[in-house]
C-alpha positions in Angstrom: -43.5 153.1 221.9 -45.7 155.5 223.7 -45.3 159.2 222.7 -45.7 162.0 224.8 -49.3 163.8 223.7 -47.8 166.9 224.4 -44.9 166.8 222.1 -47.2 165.8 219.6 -49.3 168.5 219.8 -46.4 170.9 219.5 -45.1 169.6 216.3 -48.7 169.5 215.4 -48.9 173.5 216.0 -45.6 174.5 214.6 -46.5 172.7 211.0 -49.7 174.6 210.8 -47.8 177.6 211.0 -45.0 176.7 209.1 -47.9 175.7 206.2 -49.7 178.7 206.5 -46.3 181.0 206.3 -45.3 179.4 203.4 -48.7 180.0 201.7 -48.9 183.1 202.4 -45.0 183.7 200.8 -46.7 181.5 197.9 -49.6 183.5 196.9 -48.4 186.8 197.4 -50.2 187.7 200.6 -53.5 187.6 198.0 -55.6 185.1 200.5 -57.5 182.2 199.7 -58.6 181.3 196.4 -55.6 183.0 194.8 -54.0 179.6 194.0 -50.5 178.3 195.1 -48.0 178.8 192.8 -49.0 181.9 191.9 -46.6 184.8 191.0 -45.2 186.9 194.2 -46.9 189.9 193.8 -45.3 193.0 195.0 -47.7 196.4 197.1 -48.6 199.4 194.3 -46.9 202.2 195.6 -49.1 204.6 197.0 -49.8 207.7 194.9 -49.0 211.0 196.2 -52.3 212.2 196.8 -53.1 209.3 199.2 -51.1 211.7 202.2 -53.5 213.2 204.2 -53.5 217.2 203.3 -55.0 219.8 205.5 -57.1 222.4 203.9 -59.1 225.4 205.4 -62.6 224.9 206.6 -65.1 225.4 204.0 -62.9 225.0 200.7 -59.9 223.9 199.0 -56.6 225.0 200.3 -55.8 229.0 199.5 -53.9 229.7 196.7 -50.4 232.0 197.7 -50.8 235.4 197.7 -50.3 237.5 194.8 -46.3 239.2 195.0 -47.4 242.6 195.1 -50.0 241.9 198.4 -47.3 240.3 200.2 -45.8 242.3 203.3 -43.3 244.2 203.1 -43.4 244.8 200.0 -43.5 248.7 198.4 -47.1 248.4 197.1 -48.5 247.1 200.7 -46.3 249.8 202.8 -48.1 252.1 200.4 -51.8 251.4 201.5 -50.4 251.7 205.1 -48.8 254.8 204.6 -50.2 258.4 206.0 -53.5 259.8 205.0 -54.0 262.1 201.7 -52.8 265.7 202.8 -55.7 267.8 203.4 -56.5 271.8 203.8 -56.4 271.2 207.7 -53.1 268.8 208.0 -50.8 271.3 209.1 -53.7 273.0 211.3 -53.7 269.5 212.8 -50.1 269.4 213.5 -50.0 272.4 215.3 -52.8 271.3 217.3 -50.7 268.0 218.1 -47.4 269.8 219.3 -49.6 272.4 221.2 -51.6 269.2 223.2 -47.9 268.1 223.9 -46.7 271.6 225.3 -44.5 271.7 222.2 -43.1 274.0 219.7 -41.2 271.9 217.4 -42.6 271.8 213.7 -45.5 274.6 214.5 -43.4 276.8 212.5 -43.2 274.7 209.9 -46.6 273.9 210.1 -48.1 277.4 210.1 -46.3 278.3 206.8 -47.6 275.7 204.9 -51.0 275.9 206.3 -50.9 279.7 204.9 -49.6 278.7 201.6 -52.8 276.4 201.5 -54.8 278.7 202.5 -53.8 281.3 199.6 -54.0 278.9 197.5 -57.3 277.8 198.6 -58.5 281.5 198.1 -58.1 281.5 194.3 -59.5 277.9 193.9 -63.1 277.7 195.0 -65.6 275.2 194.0 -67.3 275.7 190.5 -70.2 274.4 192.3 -70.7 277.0 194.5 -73.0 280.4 194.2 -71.7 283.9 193.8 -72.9 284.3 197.3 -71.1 281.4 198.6 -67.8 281.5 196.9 -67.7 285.4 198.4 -68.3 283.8 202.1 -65.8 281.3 201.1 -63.5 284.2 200.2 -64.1 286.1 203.3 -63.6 283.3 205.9 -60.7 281.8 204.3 -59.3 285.2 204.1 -59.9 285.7 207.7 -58.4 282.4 208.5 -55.1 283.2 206.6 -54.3 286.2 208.4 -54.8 284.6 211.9 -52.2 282.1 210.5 -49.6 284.8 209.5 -50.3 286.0 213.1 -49.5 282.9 214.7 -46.8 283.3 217.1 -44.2 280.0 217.3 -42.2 281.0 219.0 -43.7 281.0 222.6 -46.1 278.8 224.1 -48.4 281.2 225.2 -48.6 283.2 221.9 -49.1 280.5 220.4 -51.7 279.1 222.1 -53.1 282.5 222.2 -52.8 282.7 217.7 -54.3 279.2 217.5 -57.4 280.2 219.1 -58.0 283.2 216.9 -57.6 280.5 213.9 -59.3 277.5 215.4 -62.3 280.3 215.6 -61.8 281.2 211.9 -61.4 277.6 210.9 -64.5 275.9 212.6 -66.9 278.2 210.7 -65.1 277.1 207.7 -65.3 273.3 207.9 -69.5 274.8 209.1 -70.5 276.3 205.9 -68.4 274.2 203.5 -67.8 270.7 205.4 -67.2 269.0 201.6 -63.6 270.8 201.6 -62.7 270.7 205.1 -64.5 268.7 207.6 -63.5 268.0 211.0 -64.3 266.6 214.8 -64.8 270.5 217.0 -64.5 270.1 219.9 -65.2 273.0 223.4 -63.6 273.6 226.6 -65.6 275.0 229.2 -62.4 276.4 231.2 -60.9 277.8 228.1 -63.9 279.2 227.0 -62.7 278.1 223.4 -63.3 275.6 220.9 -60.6 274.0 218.2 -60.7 271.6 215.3 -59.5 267.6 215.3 -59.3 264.8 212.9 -59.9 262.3 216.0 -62.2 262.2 218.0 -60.0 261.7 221.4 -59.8 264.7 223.3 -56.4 266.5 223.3 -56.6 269.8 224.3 -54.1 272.5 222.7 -54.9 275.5 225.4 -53.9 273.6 228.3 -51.6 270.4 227.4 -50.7 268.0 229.2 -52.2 269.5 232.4 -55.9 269.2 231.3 -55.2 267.2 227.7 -58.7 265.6 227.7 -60.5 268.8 229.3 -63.3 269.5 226.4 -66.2 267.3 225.1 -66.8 266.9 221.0 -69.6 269.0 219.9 -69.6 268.4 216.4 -68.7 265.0 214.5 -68.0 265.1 210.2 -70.2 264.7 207.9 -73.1 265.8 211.3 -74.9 268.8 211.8 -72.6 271.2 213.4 -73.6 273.2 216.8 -75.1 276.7 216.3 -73.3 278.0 219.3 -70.1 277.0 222.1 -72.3 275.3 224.6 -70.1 275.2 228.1 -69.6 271.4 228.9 -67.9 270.0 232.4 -64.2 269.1 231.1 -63.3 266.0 232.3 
């Protein structure tokens, strides 16, 4: 009987499979040379570490923060908190609400800037010369009286009383720029100079209509001007 080569060839391929299946269920998917009949092996599980796990550049993976660093908590809000209240804070604050054409808190302001100021007067630096602390004692004294003098309730007054102690205070923070140093800055129109703890022009004698009409002529920690030199506002 005469066969048809094709179906041969068929069954041919289909038992080659079937064998090589069968080895392969056989000897545990180990490959040649592992021997038939040997036991059905199952896969190690993979250990944990085998997952991929990013980590930063340059290093290991950061550790968590420590509980008090974390935001929002007390000890953070702290560090963000205001600034350490100095000799000039309230003069500053009055300076603010004057740039702003405002009266709220100056009245606050100028009594606790005179109760610093007292107190200031019978504290001076141990550092400091018989000749110095009695300068000391005579410009804070001044500056403490055009304080008390400061008018809050009107704008004008006000303005007016700030000047007298913005005058008083600059040769302060001059000739003793360890206790109170500041930004001065001049206006050419006003013809006046006043104290800041930044150095962005707001300018108290006119407000909002001129706010950044002056120019800073002395920066802390810098020698200070000798005199008002008149500069273009702008």
């Amino acid at each position: 009987m005469i066969r048809n080569p094709l179906t041969l060839s068929s069954i041919g391929i289909a038992a080659l499979w079937l064998g090589a299946v069968a080895s392969a269920r056989c000897c545990g998917g180990n490959g040649a040379g592992a021997g038939c009949g040997a036991p059905l092996s199952r896969p190690a599980p993979l250990a944990a570490s085998a997952d991929p796990v990013e980590k930063p550049s340059g290093g290991a993976a950061s550790a968590e923060p420590a509980p008090d660093a974390a935001p929002g908590k007390p000890e953070a809000k702290a560090a963000e908190g205001k600034g350490e209240e100095t000799l000039l804070s309230s003069y500053f604050a009055i300076w603010k609400a004057l740039g702003k054409d405002e009266l709220k808190g100056v009245p606050e302001a100028k009594r606790a800037l005179v109760t610093k100021l007292q107190a200031a007067l019978k504290a001076a630096p141990k550092a400091l010369g018989d000749a110095e602390r009695e300068r000391r004692r005579k410009i804070l004294g001044t500056a403490e009286a055009a304080a008390s003098k400061l008018d809050p309730s009107d704008l004008k007054r006000a303005r007016e009383g700030f000047g007298a102690l913005s005058r008083e205070l600059r040769k302060f923070t001059e000739a003793f720029p360890a206790e109170a140093d500041a930004y001065v800055v001049y206006c050419d129109m006003a013809k006046k100079s006043w104290l800041q703890d930044t150095p962005r022009v707001l300018n108290p004698y006119y407000g909002t209509a001129m706010a950044t009409c002056g120019s800073v002529i002395h920066k802390p920690a810098s020698k200070p001007a000798k005199t008002d030199q008149p500069l273009t506002c702008h």
